[in-house]
C-alpha positions in Angstrom: 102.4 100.7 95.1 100.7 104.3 95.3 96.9 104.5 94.6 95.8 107.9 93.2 92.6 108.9 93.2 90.8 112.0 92.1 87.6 113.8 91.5 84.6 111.5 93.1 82.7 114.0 93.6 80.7 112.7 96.8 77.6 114.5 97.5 73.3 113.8 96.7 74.2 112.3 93.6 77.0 110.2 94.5 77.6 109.5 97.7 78.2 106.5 100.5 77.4 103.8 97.8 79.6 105.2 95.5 82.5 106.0 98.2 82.2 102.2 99.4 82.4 100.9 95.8 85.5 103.3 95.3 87.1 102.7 98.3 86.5 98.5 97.9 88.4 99.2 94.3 91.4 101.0 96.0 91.7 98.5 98.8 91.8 95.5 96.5 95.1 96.8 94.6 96.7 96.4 98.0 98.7 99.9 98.0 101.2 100.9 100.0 99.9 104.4 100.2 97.1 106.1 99.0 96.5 109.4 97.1 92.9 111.6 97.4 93.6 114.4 95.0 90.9 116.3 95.8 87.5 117.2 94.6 86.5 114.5 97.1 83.5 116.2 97.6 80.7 117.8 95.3 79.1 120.1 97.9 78.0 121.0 101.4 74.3 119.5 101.2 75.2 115.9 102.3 76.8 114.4 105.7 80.3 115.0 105.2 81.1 112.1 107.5 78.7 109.1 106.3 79.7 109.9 102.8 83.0 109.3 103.3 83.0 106.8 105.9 84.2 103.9 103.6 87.4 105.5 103.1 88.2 105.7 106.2 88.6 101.9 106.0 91.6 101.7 103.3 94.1 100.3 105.4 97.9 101.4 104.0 101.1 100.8 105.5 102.1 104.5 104.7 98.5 106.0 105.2 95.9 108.1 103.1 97.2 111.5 101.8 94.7 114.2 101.0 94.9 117.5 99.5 92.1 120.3 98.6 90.2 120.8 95.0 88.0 123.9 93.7 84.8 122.1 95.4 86.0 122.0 98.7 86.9 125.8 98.6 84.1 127.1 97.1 83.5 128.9 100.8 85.3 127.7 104.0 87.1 124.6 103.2 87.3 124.2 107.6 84.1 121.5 107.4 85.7 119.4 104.5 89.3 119.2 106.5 87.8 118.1 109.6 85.6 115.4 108.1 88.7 114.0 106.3 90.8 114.3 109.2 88.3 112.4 111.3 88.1 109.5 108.8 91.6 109.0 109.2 92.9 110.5 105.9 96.1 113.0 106.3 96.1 116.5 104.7 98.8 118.1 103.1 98.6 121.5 103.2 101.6 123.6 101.6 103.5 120.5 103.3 106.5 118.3 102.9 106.6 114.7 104.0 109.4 112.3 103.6 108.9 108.8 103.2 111.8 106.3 102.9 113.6 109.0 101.3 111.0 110.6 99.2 109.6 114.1 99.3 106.1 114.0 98.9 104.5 117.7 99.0 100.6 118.6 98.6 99.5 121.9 98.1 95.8 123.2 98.3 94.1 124.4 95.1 93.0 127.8 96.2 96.6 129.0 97.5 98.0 128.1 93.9 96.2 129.3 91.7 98.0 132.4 91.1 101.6 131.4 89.6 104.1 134.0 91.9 101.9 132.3 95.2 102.7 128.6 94.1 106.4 129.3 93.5 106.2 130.9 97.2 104.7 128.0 98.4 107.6 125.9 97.2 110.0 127.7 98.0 109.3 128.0 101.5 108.8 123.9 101.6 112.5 123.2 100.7 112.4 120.8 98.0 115.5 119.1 97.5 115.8 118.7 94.0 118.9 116.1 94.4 116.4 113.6 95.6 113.0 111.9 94.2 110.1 114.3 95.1 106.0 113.9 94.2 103.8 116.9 94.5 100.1 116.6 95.3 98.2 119.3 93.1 94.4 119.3 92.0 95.1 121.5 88.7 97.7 120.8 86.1 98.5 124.5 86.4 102.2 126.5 86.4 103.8 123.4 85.4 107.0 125.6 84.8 107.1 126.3 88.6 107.0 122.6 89.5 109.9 122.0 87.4 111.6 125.0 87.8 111.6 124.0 91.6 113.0 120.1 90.7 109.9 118.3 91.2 110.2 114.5 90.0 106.5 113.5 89.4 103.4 116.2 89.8 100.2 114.1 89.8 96.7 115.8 89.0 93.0 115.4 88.3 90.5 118.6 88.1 90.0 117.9 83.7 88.0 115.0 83.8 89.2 114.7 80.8 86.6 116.9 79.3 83.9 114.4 81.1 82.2 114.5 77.6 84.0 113.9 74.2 83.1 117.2 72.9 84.7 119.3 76.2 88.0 117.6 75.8 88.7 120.0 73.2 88.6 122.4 75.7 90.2 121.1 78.2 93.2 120.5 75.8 93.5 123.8 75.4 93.1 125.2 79.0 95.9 123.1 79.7 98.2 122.6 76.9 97.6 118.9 76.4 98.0 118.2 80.0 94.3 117.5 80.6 94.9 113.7 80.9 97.9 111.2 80.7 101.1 110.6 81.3 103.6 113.4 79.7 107.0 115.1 80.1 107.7 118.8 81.0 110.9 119.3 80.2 112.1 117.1 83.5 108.7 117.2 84.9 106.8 114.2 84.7 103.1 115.0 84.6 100.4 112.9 85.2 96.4 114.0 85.1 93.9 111.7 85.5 90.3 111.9 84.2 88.9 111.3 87.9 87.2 108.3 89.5 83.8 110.1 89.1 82.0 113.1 87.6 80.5 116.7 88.2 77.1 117.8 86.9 75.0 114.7 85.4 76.6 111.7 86.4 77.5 110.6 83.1 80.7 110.6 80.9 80.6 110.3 76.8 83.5 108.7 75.1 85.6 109.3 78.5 86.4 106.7 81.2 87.0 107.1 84.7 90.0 105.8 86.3 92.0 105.0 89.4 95.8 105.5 89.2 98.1 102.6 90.5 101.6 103.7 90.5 104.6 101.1 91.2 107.7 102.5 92.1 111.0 99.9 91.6 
């Protein structure tokens, strides 16, 4: 069981009483490994440690996997990799691990962004594409280069699913109906969630937030 979680958004709005509420949530479903798909934080204003001190209490056999969004690279993204690394989480930077046989990669938003700099990263990873693989990525951007480079399952967050009803158009667009849910891409499977939280007012309108719980058979 993998827990995927996106977009919280910690910061003056939201912040330890939401993380603890979150991170109760994720601990409940028991995973085996956890997912923080970044936008973990909404700015550099609050105490990057208290407000995520809760998550450093999900206990999972195969540990806490984090990788960057847009809001921790706004400036120097140094101060949000510390803090997570001292709650315990793991970041995957441009990085392969392999778990039990699969590949799990996680890249950072600001590196892949640009289509030729995300295939680079890839490529110099080493995906096999003989075996199962999941790939970490904030955006559901250059989908073609995740599948052109045998990815099994990309997961995602960033949309929010347009946060408010009448955004979603938008997003739809910006992403070619990949803004939220489970599609193929040719022999890319694609999920993006809507997030766990939200950005600006801390309200949604005809959208839901979500935690992912994926079993694997």
């Amino acid at each position: 069981t993998a827990v995927w979680v996106s977009d919280t958004h910690l910061g003056q709005v939201r912040n330890n009483g939401f993380a603890h509420e979150i991170a109760t949530l994720v601990q409940n479903l028991r995973p085996d490994i956890v997912f923080i798909g970044g936008d973990l934080y909404d700015g550099i204003a609050a105490d990057l440690d208290q407000v995520i001190e809760p998550f450093s209490r999900i206990s999972a056999p195969y540990d806490t996997y984090f990788i960057t969004g847009n809001h921790e690279e706004f400036y120097d993204n140094t101060p949000y990799l510390q803090a997570v690394r001292r709650a315990g989480m793991k970041v995957l930077y441009n990085e392969k691990v392999e778990l039990d046989g699969l590949q799990i990669i996680g890249v950072d938003y600001r590196d892949t962004r640009k289509e030729e700099q995300f295939r680079t990263i890839l490529q110099k990873i080493g995906i096999d594409p003989q075996r199962p693989s999941i790939l970490l990525k904030h955006a559901p951007l250059h989908l073609q280069v995740a599948r052109d480079q045998g990815i099994s399952l990309q997961l995602s967050g960033h949309t929010h699913h347009g946060q408010v009803f009448f955004f979603r158009f938008i997003t739809s667009r910006v992403y070619q109906g990949y803004d939220y849910g489970l599609k193929w891409f040719g022999d890319l499977l694609v999920y993006t969630s809507s997030g766990a939280g939200t950005w600006g007012p801390p309200m949604r309108l005809d959208t839901k937030p979500e935690i992912v719980v994926i079993k694997f058979m």
